[in-house]
N, C-alpha and C positions, 0 to 999 in steps of 0.2 A: 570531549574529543581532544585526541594530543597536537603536537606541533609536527607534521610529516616534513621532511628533506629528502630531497633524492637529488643524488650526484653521479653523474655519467660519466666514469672515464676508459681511454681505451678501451678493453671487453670488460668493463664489469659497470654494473649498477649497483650502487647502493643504497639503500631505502630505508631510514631510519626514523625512528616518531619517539615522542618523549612523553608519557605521562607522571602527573603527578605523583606516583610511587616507582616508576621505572621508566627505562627506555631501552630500546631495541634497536639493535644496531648488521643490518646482512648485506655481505655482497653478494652478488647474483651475476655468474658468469654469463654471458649471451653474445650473440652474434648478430647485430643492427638493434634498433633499439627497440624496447621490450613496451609492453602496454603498462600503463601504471596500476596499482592494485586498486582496486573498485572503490574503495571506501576514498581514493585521491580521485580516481574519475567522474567520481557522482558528486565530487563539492559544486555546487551550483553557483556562477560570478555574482548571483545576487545574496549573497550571502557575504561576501566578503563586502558587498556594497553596502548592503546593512550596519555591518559594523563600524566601514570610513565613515557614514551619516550618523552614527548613533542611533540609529530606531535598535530598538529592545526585541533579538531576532528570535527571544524564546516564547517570543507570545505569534504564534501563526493561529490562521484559520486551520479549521476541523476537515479533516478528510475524511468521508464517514460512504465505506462502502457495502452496498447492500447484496443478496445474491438468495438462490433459491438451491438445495440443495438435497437430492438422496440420500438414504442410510448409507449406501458404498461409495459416495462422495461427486455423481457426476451432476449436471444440470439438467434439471427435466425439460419433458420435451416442452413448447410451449402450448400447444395443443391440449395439455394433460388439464381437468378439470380444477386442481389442486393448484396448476400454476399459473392459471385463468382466477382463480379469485386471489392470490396472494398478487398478482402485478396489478388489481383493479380493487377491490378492497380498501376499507379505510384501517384496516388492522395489517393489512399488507406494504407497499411499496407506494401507497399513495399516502400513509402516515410521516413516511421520511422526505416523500416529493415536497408537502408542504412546509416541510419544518428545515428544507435547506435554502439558504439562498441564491445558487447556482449549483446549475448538474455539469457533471463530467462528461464529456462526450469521446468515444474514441476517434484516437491517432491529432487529439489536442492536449496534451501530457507538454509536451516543451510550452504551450501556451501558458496552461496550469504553473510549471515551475517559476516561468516568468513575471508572473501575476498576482501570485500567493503571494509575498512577502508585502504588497502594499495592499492587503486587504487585513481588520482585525483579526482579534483572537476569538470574536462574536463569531464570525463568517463562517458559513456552513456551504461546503461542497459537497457534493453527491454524485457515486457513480452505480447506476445501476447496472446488474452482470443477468444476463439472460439468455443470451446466447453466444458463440463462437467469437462474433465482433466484440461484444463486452467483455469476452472473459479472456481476448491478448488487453485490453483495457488495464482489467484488474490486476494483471501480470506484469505491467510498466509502473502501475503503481506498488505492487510490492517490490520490485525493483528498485526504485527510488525510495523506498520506504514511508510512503507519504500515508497512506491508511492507518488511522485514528484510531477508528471503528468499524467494526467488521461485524455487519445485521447479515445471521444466516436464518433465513428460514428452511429447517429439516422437513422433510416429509418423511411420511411410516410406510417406505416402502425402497426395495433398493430396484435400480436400472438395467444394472449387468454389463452396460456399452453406452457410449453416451461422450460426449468433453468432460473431463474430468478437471472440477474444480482442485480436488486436494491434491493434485496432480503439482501445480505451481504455487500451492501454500510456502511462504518462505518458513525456514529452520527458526522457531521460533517460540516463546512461552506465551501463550496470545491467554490475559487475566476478563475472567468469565464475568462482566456485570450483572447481567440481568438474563434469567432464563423463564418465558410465558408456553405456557400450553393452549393452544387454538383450534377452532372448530376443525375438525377431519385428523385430527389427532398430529397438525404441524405443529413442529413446536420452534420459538423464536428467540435466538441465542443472541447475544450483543457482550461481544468480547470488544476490547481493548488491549489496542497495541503498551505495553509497558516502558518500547524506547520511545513512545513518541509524547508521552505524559509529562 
């Protein structure tokens, strides 16, 4: 990450960052003053507090999100047989419940941001996505770019209508670890985010 400046004067903004091989330098005319660009919005105060303390801010806990999804990418229904034994299953969503240390719960995301930095690089969180509630959940954590890991379970079948997960997938090259094939012909994907490695 570079060094960001922003200087406001009379109408213009200027917003300038420095990296290591370059820096960029724009004014941006406007009228009252403007929102800052997302990548200055989303630095979080514990992160600069990390640094005054010296704790070492590249060792965070794991954010490992799990979800169930159709061939045309929406959330099955919960009801549907296939999504009844992958939430209760030990090859399902109760392989990750035991192997985290805490679950993600929605509309607790500013809790999380707060929190993380004084938990290891051991510490395992978990958000399960299952329905409508978990899946604005999943969408603040790609937001914040906090997801790890990303456990899809596919099923062999598509929905047509439904919440649509790859709907708020962020722009992204997500690096495929491990792909299993499961009874009923689900199969179980476990990508890795590559910025958050």
């Amino acid at each position: 990450m570079g060094i960001w400046k922003i200087n406001i004067e009379r109408n213009y903004c200027v917003i300038a960052y420095a990296m290591p091989t370059h820096s960029v330098h724009s004014p941006i005319p406007f009228k009252g003053i403007p929102e800052p660009p997302l990548e200055v919005a989303c630095l979080h105060a514990s992160f600069f507090d990390g640094l005054r303390s010296g704790i070492k801010t590249e060792f965070m806990p794991k954010v490992q999100a799990v979800t169930a999804m159709t061939l045309d990418g929406f959330l099955p229904e919960t009801d549907n047989v296939l999504m009844r034994w992958v939430m209760n299953h030990r090859k399902g969503f109760a392989r990750w419940r035991e192997r985290c240390d805490a679950r993600i719960l929605p509309y607790y995301i500013l809790d999380l941001l707060c929190e993380k930095d004084t938990k290891g690089d051991s510490f395992i969180y978990l958000a399960e996505v299952s329905d409508a509630e978990t899946l604005d959940l999943l969408r603040g954590l790609f937001h914040y770019n906090l997801v790890e890991e990303l456990i899809i379970y596919l099923f062999p079948y598509s929905a047509g209508k439904g919440n649509s997960i790859q709907a708020i997938f962020p722009v992204r090259q997500w690096q495929l670890h491990k792909a299993v094939v499961l009874p009923g012909g689900i199969c179980r994907l476990i990508y890795r985010n590559p910025c958050r490695m």
